[in-house]
C-alpha positions in Angstrom: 5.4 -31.2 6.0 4.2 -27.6 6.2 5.2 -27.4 10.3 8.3 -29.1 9.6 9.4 -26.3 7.5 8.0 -23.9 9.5 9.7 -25.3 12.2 13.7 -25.6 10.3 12.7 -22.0 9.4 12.3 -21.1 12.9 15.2 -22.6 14.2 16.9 -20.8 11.2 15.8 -17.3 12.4 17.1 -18.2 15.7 20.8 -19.1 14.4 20.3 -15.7 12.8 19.6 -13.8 16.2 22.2 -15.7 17.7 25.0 -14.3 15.7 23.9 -11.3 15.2 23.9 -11.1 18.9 27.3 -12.2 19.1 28.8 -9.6 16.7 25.9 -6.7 17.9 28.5 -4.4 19.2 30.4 -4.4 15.8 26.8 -4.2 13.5 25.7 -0.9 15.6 29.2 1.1 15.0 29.2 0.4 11.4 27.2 2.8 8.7 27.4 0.6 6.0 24.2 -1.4 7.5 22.0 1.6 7.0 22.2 1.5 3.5 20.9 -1.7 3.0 17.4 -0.3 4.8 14.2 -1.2 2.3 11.0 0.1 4.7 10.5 -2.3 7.1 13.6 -4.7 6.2 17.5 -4.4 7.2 19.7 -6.8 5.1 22.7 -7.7 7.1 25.9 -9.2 5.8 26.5 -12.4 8.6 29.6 -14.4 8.0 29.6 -18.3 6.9 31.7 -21.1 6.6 30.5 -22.8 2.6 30.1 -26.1 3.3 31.5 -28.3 0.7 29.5 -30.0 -1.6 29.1 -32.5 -5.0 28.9 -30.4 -8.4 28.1 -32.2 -11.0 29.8 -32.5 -14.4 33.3 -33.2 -16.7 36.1 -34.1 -15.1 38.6 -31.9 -17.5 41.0 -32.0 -15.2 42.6 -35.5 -15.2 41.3 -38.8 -12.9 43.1 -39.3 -9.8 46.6 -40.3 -10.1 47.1 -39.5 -13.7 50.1 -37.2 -15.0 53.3 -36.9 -14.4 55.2 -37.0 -11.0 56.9 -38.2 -8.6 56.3 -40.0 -5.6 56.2 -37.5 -2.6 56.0 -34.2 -4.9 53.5 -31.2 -4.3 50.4 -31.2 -5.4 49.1 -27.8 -5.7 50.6 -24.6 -4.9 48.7 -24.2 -1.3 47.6 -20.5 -0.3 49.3 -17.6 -1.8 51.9 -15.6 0.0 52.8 -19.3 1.8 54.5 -21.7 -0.6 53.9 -24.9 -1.4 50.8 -27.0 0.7 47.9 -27.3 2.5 45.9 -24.1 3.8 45.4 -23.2 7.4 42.9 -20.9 7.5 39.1 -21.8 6.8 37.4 -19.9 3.6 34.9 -17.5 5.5 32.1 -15.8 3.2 29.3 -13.5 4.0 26.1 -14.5 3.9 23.4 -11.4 3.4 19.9 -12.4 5.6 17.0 -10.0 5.7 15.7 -9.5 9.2 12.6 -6.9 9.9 13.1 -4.1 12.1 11.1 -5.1 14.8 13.3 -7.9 14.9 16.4 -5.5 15.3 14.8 -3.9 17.9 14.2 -6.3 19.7 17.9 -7.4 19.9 18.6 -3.7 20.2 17.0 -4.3 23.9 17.9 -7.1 25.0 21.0 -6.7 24.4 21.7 -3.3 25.7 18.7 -4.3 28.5 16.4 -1.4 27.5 13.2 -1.0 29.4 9.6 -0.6 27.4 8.8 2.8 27.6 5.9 4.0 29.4 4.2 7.0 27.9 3.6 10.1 30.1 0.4 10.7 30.3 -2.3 10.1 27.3 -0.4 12.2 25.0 -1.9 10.4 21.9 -4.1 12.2 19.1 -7.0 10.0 17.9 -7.9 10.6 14.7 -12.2 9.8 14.2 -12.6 8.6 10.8 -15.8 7.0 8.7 -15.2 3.4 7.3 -17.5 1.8 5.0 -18.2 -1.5 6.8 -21.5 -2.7 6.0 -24.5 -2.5 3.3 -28.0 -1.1 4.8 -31.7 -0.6 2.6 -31.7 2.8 3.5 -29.1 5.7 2.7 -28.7 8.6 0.1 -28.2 8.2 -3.9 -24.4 9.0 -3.5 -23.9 5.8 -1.0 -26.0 3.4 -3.1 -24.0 0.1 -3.9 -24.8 -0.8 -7.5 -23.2 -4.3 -7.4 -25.7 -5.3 -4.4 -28.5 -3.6 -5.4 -28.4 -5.2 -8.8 -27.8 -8.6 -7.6 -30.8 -8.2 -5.0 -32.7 -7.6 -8.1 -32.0 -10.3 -9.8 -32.7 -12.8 -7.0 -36.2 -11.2 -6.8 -36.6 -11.3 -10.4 -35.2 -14.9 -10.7 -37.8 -16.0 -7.6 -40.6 -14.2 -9.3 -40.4 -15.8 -12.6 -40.2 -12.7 -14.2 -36.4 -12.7 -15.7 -36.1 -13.2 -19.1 -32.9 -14.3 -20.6 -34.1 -13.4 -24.1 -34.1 -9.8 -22.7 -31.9 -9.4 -19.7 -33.0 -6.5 -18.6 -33.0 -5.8 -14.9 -34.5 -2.9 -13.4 -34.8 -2.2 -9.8 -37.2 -1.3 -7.2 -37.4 0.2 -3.8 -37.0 -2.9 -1.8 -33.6 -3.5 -4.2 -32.0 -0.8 -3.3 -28.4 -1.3 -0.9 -26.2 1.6 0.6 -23.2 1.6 2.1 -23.5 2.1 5.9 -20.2 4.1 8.2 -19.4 4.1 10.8 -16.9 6.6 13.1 -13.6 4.7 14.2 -11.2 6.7 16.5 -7.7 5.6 15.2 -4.1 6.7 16.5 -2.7 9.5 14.4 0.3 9.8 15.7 1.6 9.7 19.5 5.6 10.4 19.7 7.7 13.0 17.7 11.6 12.8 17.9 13.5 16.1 16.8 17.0 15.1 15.9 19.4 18.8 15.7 22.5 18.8 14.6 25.4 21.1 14.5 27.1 21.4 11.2 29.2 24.2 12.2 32.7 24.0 10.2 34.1 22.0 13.6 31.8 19.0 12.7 33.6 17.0 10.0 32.3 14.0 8.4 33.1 11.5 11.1 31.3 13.1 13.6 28.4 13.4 11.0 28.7 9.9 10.5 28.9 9.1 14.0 25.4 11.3 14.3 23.6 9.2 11.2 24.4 5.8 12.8 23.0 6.4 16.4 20.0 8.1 14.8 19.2 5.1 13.2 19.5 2.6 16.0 17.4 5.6 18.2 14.7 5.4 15.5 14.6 1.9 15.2 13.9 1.3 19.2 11.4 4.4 19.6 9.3 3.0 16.2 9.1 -0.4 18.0 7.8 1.6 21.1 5.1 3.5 19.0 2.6 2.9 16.7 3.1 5.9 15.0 6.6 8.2 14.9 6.9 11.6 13.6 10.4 12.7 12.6 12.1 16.7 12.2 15.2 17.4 11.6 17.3 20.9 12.7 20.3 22.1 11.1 22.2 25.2 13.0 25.5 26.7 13.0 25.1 30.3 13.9 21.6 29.9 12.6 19.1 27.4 12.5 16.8 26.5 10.2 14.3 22.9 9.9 15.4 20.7 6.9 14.4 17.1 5.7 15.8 14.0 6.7 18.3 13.8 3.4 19.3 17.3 3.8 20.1 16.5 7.5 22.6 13.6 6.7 24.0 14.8 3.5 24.4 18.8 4.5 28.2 20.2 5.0 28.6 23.7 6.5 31.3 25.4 7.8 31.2 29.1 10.0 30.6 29.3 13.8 28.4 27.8 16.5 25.0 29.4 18.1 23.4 26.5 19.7 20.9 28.8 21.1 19.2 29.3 17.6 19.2 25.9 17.6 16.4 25.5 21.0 14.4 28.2 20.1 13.5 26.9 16.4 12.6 24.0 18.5 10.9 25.8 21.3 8.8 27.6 18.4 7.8 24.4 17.1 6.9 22.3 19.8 4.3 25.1 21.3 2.9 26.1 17.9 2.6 22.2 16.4 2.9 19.9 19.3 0.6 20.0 22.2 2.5 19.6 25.5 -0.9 17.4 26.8 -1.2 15.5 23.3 2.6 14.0 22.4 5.1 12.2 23.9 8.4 14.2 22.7 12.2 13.2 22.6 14.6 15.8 20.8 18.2 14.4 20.6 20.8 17.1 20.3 24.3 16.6 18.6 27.4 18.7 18.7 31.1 18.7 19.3 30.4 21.0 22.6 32.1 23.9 21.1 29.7 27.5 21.6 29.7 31.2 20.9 30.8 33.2 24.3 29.5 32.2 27.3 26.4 34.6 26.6 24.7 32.0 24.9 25.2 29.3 26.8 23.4 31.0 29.5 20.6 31.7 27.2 20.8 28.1 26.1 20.1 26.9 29.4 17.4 29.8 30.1 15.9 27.6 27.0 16.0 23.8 27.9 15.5 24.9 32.0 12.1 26.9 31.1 10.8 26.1 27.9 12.1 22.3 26.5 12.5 20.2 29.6 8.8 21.0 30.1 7.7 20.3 26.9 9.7 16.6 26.9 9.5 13.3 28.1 13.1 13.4 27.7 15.7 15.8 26.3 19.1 13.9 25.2 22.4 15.6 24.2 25.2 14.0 22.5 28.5 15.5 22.7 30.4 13.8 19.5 34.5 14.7 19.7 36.0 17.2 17.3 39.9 17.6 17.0 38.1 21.5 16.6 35.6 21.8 19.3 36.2 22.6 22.8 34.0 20.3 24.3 32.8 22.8 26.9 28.7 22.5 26.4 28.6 19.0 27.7 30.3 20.0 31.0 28.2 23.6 31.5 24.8 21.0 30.8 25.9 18.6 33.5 26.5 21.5 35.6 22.8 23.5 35.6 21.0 19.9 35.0 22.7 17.4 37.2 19.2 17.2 39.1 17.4 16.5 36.2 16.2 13.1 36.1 14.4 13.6 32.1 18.3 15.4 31.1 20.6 12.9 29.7 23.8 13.8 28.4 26.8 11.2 26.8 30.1 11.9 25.6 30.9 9.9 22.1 34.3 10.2 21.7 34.3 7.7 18.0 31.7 5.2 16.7 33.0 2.7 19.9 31.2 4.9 21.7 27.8 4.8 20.1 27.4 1.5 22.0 27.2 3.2 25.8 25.7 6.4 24.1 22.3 4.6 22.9 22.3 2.6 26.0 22.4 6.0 28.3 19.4 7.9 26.1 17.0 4.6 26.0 17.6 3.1 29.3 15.7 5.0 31.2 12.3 4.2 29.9 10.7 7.5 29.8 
């Protein structure tokens, strides 16, 4: 009985996958998905035909036949809006399913055909920590298990003949004693860091925000399935940039002018002072509407990425997000000084459609 259900559940999850497949497109370009997020667990609405079924109870409506009537008259009022008769159309409902993250991703890359990533290098911090794991008869006062060394006593006691139940008392003796024994185990602290930056500059409305928080999310959900560990920081920057959390970074609305070079060298300053080069595997993923201050700092922009952040990344991604209000010059000035970049990705999002071919340019390459 057990594998039978194990098996209808199963084939369930598959039915699941298979339409989520089918309407994948549509489930990354909507927000609304994102909000339903509980840790590990994504609950997605999946339309359903309701199958009809036997309910159980009065009949306060009449038996079949009864009333009055003529022969050949209507018999209900059919759907509103199209007179009298039968409906057309079948009654569609949502059906909300839970499906892990690991799950998602793993859709995420089949369907888009993402690569596994392969790390550069060891860039992974092991962490050496002690773990209780066993009991020894040796070991300082401070270690000394109570529970075990008591019950060791007892047994001896019991053996011996000498345990009273009149007067339970147990005490203890050398040979009783138990400690707790370590030993060092060299765990994985962390091994990947993304840096999402954002302009919030008063030429980034709310769509393009919008457009930002979806892709982050479908970026995060890929690069966690490729880690065991993920470190997230956010940047802000308009003409200055500052580091905020991850609510601040979604929910922030700014106006004034653009600087995108304060932007890199917050980022620069972090990544050398926190974030080994040899030790992390690093991904910052820049968003904007393209639109800069003089020409001055987009030269110093790409001074930046060219000497400082390419170096530092496995790969640097920009995102240039349409603005009715930006100029949408950056993205072509990038293209320009990196085109010979293999680890420099750029993609134009012009609306939420073009999240789709956006996610598929960062991830594809595997880095």
């Amino acid at each position: 009985m057990v594998l039978r259900i194990e098996r209808d559940r199963n084939r369930f999850r598959e039915m699941i996958k298979g339409r989520i497949k089918k309407d994948f497109k549509k489930f990354i370009s909507e927000g609304e998905m994102i909000g339903r997020q509980d840790g590990k667990i994504v609950s997605i609405p999946i339309p359903q035909i309701d199958l009809p079924r036997f309910k159980h109870g009065k009949n306060e409506g009449g038996g079949v036949g009864q009333g009055d009537g003529e022969v050949g008259e209507g018999t209900d009022a059919g759907q509103p809006g199209d007179g009298h008769g039968a409906g057309d159309q079948p009654g569609e409902h949502l059906l909300e399913v839970d499906i892990t993250l690991d799950e998602l991703a793993q859709i995420l890359g089949e369907e888009l055909e993402l690569p596994r990533i392969e790390p550069k290098g060891d860039r992974q911090i092991n962490e050496n920590q002690d773990r209780y794991t066993g009991i020894r008869t040796t070991g300082p006062n401070s270690l000394r298990h109570a529970k075990r060394t008591y019950k060791r006593a007892l047994l001896r006691q019991l053996s011996s003949g000498t345990y009273d139940p009149g007067d339970p008392r147990i005490i203890p003796i050398k040979d009783d004693m138990r400690f707790r024994a370590t030993r060092q185990a060299s765990t994985p602290k962390a091994n990947a860091l993304i840096v999402y930056l954002m302009d919030v500059s008063g030429s980034m409305g709310d769509e393009q925000k919008e457009i930002v928080r979806i892709e982050s999310f479908w970026i995060d959900t890929w690069l966690r399935n490729q880690y065991k560990d993920v470190e997230i920081r956010y940047i802000v920057h308009d003409a200055a940039a500052r580091e905020v959390d991850r609510h601040t970074f979604y929910h922030l609305r700014e106006s004034g002018g653009t600087k995108i070079s304060s932007a890199y060298i917050l980022l620069e300053k972090i990544l050398r002072e926190e974030y080994p080069v040899d030790d992390w595997n690093i991904y910052p993923f820049h968003f904007s509407d393209g639109d800069n201050w003089g020409s001055g700092d987009t030269e110093l922009c790409l001074k930046l990425l060219g000497d400082a952040v390419l170096p530092m990344s496995n790969q640097f991604c920009y995102g240039q997000v349409e603005s009715p209000y930006g100029s949408g010059q950056f993205i072509k000035d990038l293209d320009g000084h990196f085109k010979d970049e293999e680890q420099f990705v750029t993609s134009n999002i012009p609306d939420k459609d073009g999240i789709y071919p956006s996610i598929q340019a960062f991830l594809g390459k595997g880095r």
